[in-house]
C-alpha positions in Angstrom: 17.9 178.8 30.7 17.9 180.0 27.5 18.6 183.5 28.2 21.9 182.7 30.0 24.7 183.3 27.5 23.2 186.3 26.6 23.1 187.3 30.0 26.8 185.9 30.9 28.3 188.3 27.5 26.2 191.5 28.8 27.9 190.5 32.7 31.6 190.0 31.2 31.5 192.7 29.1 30.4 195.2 31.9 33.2 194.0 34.4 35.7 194.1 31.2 34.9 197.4 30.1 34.7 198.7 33.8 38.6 197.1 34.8 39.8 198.1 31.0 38.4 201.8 32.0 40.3 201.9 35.0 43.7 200.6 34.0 43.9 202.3 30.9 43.1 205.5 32.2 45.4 205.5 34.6 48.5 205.5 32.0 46.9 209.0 30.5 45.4 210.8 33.7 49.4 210.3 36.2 51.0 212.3 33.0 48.7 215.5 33.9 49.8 215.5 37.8 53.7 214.5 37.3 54.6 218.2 38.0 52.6 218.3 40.8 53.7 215.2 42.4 57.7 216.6 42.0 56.8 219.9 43.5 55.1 218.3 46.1 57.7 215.2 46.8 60.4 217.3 46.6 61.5 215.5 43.3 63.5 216.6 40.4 61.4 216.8 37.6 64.1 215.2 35.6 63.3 211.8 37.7 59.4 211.8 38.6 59.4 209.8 35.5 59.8 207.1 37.4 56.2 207.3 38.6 55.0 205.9 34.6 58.3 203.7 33.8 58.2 201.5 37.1 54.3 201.4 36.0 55.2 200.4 33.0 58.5 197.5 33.2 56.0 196.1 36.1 53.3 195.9 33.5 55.9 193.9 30.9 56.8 191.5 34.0 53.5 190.0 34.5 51.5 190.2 30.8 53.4 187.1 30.2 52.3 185.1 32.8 48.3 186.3 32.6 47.7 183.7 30.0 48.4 180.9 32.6 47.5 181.5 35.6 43.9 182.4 34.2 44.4 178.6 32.3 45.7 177.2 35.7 43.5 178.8 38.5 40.2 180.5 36.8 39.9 183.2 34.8 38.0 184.7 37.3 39.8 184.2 40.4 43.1 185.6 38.0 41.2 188.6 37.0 39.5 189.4 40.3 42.8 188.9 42.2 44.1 191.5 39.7 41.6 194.0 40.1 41.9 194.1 43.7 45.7 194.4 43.4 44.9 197.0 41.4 42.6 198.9 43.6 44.3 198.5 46.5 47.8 199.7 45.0 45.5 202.8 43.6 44.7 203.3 47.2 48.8 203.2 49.0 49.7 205.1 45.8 47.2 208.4 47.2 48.7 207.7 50.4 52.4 207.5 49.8 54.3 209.8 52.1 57.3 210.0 49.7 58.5 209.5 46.0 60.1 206.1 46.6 57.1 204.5 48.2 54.8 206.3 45.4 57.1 204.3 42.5 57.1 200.9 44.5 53.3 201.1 44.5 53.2 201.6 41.0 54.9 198.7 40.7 52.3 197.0 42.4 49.8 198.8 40.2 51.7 197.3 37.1 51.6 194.2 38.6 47.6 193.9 38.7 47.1 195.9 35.4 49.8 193.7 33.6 47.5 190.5 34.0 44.1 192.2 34.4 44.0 193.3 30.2 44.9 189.8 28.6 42.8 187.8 31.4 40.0 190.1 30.8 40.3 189.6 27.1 40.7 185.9 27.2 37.0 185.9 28.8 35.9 188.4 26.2 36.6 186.2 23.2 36.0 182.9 25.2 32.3 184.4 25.8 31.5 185.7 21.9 31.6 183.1 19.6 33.7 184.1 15.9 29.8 185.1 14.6 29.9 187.8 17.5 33.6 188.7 17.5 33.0 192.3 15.8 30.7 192.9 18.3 33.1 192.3 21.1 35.3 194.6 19.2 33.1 197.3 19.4 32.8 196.6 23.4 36.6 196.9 23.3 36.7 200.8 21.5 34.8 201.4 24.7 37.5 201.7 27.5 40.3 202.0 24.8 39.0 204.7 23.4 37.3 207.0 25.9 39.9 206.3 28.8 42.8 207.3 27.4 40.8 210.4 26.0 39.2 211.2 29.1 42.5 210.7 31.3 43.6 214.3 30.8 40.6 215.9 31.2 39.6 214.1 34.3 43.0 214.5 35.8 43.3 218.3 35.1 40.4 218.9 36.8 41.7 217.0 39.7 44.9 218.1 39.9 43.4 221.9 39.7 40.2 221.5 42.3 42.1 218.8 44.7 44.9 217.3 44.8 47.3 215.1 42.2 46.1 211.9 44.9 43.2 211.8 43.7 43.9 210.8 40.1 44.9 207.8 42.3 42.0 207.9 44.7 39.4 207.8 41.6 40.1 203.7 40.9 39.4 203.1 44.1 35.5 203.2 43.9 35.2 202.1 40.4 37.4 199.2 41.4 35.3 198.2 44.6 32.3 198.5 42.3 33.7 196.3 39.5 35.1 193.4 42.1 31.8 193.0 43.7 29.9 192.8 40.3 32.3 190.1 39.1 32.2 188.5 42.5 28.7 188.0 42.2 28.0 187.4 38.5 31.0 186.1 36.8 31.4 182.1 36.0 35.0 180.3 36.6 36.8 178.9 33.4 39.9 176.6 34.0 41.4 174.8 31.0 42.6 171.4 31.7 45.8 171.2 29.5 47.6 174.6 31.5 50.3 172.0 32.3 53.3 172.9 34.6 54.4 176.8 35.4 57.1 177.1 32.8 59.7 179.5 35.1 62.9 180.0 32.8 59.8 181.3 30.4 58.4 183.6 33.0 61.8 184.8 34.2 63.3 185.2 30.6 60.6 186.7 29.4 59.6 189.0 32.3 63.7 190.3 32.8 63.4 190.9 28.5 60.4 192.5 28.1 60.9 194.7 31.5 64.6 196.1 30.4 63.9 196.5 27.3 60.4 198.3 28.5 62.6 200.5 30.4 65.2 201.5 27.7 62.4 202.1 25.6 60.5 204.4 27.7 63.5 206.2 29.7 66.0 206.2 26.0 64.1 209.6 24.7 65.0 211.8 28.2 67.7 210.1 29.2 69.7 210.0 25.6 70.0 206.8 23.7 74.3 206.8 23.6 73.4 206.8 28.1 75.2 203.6 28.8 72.6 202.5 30.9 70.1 203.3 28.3 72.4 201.2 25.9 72.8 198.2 28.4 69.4 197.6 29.0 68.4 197.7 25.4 71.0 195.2 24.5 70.1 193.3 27.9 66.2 193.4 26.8 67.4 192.0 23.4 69.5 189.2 24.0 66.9 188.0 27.0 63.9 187.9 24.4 66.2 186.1 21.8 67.2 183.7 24.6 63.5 183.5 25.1 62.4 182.1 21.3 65.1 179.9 22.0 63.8 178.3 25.1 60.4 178.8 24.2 60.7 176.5 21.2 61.9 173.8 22.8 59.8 173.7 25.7 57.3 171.0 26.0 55.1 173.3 27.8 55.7 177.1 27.3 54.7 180.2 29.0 54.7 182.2 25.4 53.2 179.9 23.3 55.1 181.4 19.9 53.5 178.2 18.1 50.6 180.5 17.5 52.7 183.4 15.4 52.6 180.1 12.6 49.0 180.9 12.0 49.1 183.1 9.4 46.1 185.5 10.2 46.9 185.5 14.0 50.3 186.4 13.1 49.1 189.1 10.2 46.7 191.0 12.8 49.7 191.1 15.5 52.1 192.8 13.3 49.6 195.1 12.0 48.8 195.8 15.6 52.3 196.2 16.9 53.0 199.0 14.2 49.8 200.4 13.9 49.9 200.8 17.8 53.1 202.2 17.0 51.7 205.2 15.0 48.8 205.9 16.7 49.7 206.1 20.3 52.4 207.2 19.4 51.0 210.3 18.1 48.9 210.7 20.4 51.5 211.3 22.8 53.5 213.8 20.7 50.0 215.8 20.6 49.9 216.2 23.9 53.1 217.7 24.4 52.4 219.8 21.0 49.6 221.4 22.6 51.3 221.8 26.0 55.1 222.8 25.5 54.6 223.8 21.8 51.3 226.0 21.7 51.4 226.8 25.5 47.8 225.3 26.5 47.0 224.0 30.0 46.5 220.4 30.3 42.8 220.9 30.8 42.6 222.7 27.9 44.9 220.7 26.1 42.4 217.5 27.3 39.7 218.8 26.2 41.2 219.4 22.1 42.3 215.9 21.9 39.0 214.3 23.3 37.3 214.5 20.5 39.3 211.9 19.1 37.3 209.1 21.9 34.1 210.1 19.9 35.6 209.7 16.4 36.8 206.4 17.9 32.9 205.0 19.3 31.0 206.5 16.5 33.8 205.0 14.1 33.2 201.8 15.7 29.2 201.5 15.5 29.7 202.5 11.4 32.7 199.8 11.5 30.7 196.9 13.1 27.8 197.1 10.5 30.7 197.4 7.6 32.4 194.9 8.9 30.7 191.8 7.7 30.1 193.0 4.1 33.9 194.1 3.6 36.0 192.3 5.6 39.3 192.7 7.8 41.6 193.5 5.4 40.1 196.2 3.0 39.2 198.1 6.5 42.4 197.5 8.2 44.5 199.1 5.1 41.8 202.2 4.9 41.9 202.8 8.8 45.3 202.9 8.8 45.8 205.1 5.2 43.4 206.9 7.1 45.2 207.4 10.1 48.7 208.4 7.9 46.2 211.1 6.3 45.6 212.7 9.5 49.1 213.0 11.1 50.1 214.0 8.0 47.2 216.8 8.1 48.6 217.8 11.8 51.9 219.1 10.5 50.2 222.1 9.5 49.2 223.2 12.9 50.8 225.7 14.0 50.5 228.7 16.8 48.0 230.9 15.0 45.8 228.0 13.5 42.3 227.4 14.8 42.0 224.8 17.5 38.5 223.9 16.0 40.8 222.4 12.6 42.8 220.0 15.4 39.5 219.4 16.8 38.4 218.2 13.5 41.9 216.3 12.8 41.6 214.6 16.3 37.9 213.2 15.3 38.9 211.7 12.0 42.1 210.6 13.4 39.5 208.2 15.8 37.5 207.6 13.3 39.9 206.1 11.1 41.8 204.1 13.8 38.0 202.8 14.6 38.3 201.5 11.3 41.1 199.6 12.1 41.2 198.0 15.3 37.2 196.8 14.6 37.9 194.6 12.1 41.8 193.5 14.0 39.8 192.7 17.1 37.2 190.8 15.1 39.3 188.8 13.0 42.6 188.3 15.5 41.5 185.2 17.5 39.1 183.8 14.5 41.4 180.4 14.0 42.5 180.3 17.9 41.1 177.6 19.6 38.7 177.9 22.7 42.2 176.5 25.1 44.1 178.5 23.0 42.5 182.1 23.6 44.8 182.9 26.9 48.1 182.6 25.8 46.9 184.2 22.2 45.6 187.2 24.5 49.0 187.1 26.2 50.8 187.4 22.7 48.4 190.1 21.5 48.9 192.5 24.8 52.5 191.7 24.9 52.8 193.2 20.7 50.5 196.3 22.0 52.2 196.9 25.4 55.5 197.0 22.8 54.2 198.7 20.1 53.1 201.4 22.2 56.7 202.0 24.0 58.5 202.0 21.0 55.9 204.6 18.8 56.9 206.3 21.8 60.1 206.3 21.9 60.6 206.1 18.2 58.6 209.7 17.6 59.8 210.9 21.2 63.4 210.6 19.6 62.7 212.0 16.1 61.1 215.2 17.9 64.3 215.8 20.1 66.7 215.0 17.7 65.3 218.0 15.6 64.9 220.1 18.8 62.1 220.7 20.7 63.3 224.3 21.6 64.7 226.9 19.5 66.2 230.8 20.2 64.4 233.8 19.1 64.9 236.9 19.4 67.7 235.6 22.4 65.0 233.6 24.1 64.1 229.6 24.2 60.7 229.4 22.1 59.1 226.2 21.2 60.5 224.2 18.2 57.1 223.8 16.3 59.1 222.1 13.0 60.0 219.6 15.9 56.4 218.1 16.4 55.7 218.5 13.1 58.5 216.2 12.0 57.7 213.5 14.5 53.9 213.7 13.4 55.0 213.4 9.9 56.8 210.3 11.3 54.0 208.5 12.6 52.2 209.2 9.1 55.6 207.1 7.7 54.7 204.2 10.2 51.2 204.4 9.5 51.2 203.6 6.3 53.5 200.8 7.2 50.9 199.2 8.7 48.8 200.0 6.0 51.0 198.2 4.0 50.8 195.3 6.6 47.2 194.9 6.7 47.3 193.8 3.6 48.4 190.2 3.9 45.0 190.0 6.6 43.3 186.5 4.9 39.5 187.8 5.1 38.9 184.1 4.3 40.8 182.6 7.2 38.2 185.4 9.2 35.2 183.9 7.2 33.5 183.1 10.3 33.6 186.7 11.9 32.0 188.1 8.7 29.0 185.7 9.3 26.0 187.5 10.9 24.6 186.1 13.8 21.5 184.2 13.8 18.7 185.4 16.0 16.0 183.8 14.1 15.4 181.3 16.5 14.8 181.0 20.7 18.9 179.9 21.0 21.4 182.4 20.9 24.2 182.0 18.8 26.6 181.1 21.5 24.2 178.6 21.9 24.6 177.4 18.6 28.4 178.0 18.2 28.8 175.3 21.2 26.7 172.4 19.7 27.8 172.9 16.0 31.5 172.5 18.0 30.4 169.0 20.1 30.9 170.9 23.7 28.1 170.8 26.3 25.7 173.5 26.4 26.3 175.8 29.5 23.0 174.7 31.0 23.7 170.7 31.1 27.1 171.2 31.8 27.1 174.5 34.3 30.1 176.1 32.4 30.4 179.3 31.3 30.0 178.8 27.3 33.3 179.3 25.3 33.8 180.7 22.4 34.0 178.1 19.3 36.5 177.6 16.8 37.0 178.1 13.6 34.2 175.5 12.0 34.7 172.5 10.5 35.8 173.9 7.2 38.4 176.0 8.6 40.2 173.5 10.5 40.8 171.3 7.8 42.8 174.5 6.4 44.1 175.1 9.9 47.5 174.1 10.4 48.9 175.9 13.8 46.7 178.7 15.5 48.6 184.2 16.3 47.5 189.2 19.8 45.4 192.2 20.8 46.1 195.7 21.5 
């Protein structure tokens, strides 16, 4: 019996890192077959957009909701049930017979992925006590870093040797696979207090974060003086602040914005939402630097970014073992100074510069962001409670899903506004001085997060920085549970949760803050 939180983090953490691989690749690998799909749907390419932004507003509709219905009807029916929405949508979108049936099973898709990531995370830091938080964080660089990497590659080589259906079709089995393992292995959690389903909260919030989703992603191709563009901004925006408003008075809310009072939950959001906001950010712009600026097929184009997924896992294994002796903060600010460096680096790429120095760029550019989201992920949930951990997941995924569409759209923008084409010699040529200027961009927001890092309380994360203790027959899960007065998993038959800040914290803890 002993052996059986050890053996419950080793079963979550597989099933995590399996649905996490999935959904997140997904977002990267659809971008390689887009011009394939219009070809072959007989759609402008000016609208197979559509394909990513209904995935996308559907993804906003339902984060908010994820934190609880995994507190109302199991974390592991919740996250199941959105896998195998998942999977199956995955499935009708390699079938659809025609572009409107292909976006409205993306919306499906969305629907599953948008409560899959902050359920699965919930279980994550339920599961690892604060002692073994960095070591969850290291789980998470896993399918966050190597998906999104391994999304163009993998989807080029589709695309090229089959068909653009089967950068659906490819869930299908790793979904099947990942459903049945958590079938089998994974414990139920329910918290007691989920309360009543707060619906002005889930409507509010789902009709602001999903028009404002869509301005945000459609505003860079479309043109941001569009006056659809402008109305569903200004739409997304007064529906959010109508949100806080309702929110606040609610007895029992759906966005728990109680927690943004804690001031090192609150710290490692906003250093995620604009650190996300630089580094994916970027990431996108690179790809279409390669691709429309220095004319390289998306396989090619894959393979030149990917070593930024090793940077990411090997920065993460230096990271972990750091981690304890310097704390969130110093780490945070260097990853993300770090990160600035390296787009700043990238604006001297240009069409006759070896692809072996981008190489090099992309591996300290995941290095460095290693550096970062380690110590976020480690130090994030350190003073949320136990009941606390959904809607805190649903928080952090919200700030990340955010941060990543406006990085988007912010550099997207800044690129276009320079001009991504340019005439020479009477002839459209790439704009080079375009990408360059939106890279230099996300160095400008890098360093604001930089800059935001700094107000991370290592203290508050005191209990992250401890180092497990494996001197004995009980694990430290184990421990974590009776220090905190709950039953041990083996009297009680309950999955073990993680604990919360110890006794010393709370007296220092006044009101619990999100994860990208």
């Amino acid at each position: 019996m002993l052996t059986r939180p050890m053996n419950l983090k080793v079963t979550v953490s597989v099933v995590f890192v399996v649905a996490m691989f999935m959904a997140i690749m997904d977002t990267t690998i659809v971008n390689v077959a887009l011009p394939t799909i219009s070809r072959d749907l007989s759609v402008p390419l000016t609208r197979v957009d559509g394909v990513v932004t209904g995935f996308l507003v559907s993804l906003a509709v339902f984060i908010p909701a994820s934190g609880w219905l995994g507190d109302r009807f199991g974390t592991k029916r919740v996250f199941l049930a959105a896998l195998a929405i998942f999977t199956l949508a995955s499935a009708l979108c390699g079938q659809a017979q025609n572009f409107g049936e292909l976006v409205g099973f993306r919306i499906l898709q969305g629907a599953g992925g948008g409560m899959l990531t902050p359920t699965g995370m919930a279980m994550l830091y339920r599961t690892f006590p604060p002692a073994e938080r960095v070591r969850a964080s290291r789980i998470l660089t896993v399918p966050t870093a190597l998906a999104p990497a391994l999304g163009p590659v993998v989807g080029g080589v589709l695309v090229t040797a089959a068909s653009w259906r089967w950068v659906f079709y490819v869930n299908v089995p790793i979904g099947v696979l990942g459903f049945i393992f958590g079938a089998v292995f994974l414990p139920e959690h329910r918290e007691a207090g989920a309360g009543r389903f707060d619906r002005p909260g889930f409507v509010l919030a789902g009709a602001g974060l999903g028009t404002l989703m869509y301005a945000l992603s459609e505003g860079p191709s479309h043109g941001w003086s569009s006056p659809l563009i402008i109305s569903s901004g200004l739409a997304g925006i007064v529906l959010l602040a109508a949100l806080v408003r309702v929110e606040r008075r609610a007895p029992q809310p759906m966005i728990h914005l109680r927690l943004l009072a804690d001031r090192l939950f609150a710290s490692t959001t906003a250093a995620l939402f604009i650190g996300v906001m630089a580094f994916l950010g970027s990431l996108y712009l690179i790809a279409l630097f390669l691709q429309d600026g220095l004319g390289l097929s998306a396989l090619n184009a894959g393979l030149s970014t990917f070593p930024e997924a090793i940077g990411v896992m090997l920065g993460a294994q230096i990271a972990g073992r750091l981690y304890p002796r310097i704390g969130p903060r110093r780490m945070m600010t260097g990853g993300m100074l770090g990160v600035a460096a390296t787009t700043a680096l990238m604006t001297t790429i240009g069409s006759g510069t070896s692809l072996w120095w981008l190489r090099t760029l992309m591996f300290l550019l995941g290095l460095s962001w290693a550096h970062t989201m380690v110590p976020l992920q480690a130090a994030a949930f350190a003073t949320i409670t136990p009941a606390d951990t959904g809607a805190a997941s649903t928080l952090f995924n919200t700030g990340r899903q955010l941060g990543m569409a406006v990085g988007v759209a912010i550099l997207s923008t800044v690129a276009s506004a320079v001009g991504l084409t340019e005439q020479v010699a009477g002839r459209a040529a790439p704009h080079l001085a375009a990408y360059h200027v939106g890279l230099a961009a996300a160095s400008v927001i890098a360093l604001i997060a930089a800059g935001a890092a700094r107000f991370v309380d290592d203290r508050a994360a005191a209990a992250t920085m401890r180092r497990p203790d494996r001197s004995s027959g009980s694990t430290a899960a184990a421990a974590q549970a009776v220090s905190a007065g709950c039953h041990h998993p083996a009297a009680s038959g309950q999955p073990p949760a993680a604990a919360g800040p110890s006794s010393a914290n709370h007296q220092n803890h006044v009101m619990p803050a999100h994860q990208a």
